[in-house]
C-alpha positions in Angstrom: 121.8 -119.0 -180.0 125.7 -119.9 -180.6 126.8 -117.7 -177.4 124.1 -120.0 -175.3 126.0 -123.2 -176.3 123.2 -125.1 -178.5 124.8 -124.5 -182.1 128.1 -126.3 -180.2 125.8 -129.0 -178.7 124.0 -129.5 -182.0 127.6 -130.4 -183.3 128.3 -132.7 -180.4 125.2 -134.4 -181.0 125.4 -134.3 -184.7 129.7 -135.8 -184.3 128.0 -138.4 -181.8 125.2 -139.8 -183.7 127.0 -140.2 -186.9 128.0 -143.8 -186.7 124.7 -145.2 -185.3 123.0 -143.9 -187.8 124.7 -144.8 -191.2 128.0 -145.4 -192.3 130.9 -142.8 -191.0 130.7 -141.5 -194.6 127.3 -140.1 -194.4 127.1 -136.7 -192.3 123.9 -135.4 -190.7 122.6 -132.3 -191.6 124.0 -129.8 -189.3 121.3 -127.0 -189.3 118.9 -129.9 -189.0 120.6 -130.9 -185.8 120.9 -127.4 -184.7 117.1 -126.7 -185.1 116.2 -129.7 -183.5 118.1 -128.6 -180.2 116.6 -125.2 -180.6 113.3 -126.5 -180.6 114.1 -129.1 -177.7 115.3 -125.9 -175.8 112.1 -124.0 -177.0 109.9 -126.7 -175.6 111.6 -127.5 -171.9 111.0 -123.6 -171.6 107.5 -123.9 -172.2 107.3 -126.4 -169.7 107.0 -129.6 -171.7 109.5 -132.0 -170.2 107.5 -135.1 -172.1 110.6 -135.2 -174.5 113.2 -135.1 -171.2 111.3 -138.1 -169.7 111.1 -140.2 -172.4 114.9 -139.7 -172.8 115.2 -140.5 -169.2 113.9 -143.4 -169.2 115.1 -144.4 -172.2 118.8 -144.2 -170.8 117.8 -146.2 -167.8 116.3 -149.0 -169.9 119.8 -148.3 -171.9 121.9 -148.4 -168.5 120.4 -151.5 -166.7 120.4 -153.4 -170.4 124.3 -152.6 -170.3 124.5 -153.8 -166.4 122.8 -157.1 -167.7 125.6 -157.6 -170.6 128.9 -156.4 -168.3 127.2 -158.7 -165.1 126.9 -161.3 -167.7 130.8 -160.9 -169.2 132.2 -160.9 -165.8 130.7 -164.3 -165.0 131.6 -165.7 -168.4 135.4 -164.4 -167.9 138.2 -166.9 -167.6 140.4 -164.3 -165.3 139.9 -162.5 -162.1 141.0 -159.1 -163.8 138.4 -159.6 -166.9 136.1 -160.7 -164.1 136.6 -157.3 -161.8 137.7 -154.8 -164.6 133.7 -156.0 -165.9 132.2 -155.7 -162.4 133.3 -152.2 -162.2 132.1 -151.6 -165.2 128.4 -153.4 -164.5 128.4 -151.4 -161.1 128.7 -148.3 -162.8 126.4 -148.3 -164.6 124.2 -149.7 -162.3 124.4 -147.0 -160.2 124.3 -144.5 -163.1 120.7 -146.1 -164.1 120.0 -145.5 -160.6 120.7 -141.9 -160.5 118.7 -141.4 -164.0 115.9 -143.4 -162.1 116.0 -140.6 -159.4 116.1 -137.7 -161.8 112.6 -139.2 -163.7 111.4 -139.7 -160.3 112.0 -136.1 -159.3 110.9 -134.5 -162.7 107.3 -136.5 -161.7 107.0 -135.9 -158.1 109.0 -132.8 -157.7 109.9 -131.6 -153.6 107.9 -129.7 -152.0 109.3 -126.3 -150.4 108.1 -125.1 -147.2 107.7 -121.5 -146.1 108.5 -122.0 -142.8 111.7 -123.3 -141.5 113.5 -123.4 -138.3 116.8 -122.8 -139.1 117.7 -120.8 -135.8 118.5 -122.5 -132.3 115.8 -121.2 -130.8 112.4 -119.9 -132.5 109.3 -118.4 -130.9 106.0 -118.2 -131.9 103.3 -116.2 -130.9 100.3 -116.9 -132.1 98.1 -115.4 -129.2 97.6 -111.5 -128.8 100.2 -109.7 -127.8 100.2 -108.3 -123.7 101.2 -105.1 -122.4 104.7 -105.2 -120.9 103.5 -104.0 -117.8 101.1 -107.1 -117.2 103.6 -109.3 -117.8 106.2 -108.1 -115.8 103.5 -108.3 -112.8 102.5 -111.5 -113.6 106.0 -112.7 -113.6 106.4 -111.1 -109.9 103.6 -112.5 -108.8 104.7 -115.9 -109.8 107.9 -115.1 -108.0 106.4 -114.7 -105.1 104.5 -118.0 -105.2 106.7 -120.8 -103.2 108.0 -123.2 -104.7 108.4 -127.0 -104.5 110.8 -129.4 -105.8 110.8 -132.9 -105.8 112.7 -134.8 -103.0 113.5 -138.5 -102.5 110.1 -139.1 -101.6 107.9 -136.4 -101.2 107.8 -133.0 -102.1 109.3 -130.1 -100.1 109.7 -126.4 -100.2 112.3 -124.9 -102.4 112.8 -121.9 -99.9 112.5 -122.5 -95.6 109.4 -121.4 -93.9 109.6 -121.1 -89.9 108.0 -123.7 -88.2 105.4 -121.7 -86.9 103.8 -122.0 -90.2 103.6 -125.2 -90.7 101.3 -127.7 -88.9 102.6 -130.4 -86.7 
């Protein structure tokens, strides 16, 4: 468990959530935190990501609350530099909300993967039976020998000359 990094994340998280919690004096329980992460860990394995989207969507809540408060600061400012140095701010995490938002959307409506995909420049498929080589190659000389027309200005002519015998008057 320490080489895959969650005993060093249950210290981050326990170093980070001292202060909201109780006074900097009071330290939480580091095995606590560490066996809380393990068990977080445990479950997203299983497949239950109902812990993951309730903390998603509590840091958007968190995220657009804190684009209210910095939108608010920078109208109330008495300087341009309060006023864009709090914009910046407020943008941020606007569009940090936004990217949580797309993350929860995607954990409940995940993409769907085709099995199909045309990546080449040009694809055939065949979804007739297949013909003998030897039919096809006569079919394509017989189609060769068929004349053929193209369109003129206003009527359609041969592509290759016939004699005037041929042809009516």
């Amino acid at each position: 468990m320490f080489v895959a990094g969650l005993f060093a994340n249950a210290s981050t998280a326990r170093d980070w959530s001292r202060y909201p919690f109780g006074p900097p004096d009071q330290s939480i329980d580091l095995t606590a935190a560490f066996e809380s992460v393990v068990e977080a860990a445990e479950r997203v394995n299983r497949g239950d990501l109902s812990r993951v989207e309730a903390m998603l969507t509590a840091q958007a809540v968190t995220l657009n609350a804190m684009f209210v408060d910095l939108a608010r600061r920078a109208h109330l400012s008495k300087t341009i530099d309060y006023e864009e140095h709090y914009l910046k701010l407020a943008f941020r995490a606007q569009a940090q909300c936004r990217t949580t938002a797309e993350s929860l959307a995607e954990f409940k409506n995940p993409p769907v993967f085709t099995h199909q995909a045309n990546i080449a420049g040009q694809q055939v498929v065949n979804n007739g039976t297949m013909v003998a080589a030897s039919r096809t190659r006569s079919a394509l000389d017989a189609m060769a020998r068929q004349p053929k027309y193209t369109s003129g200005s206003s009527c359609w002519t041969l592509a290759r000359p016939i004699s005037t015998d041929a042809w009516p008057p």
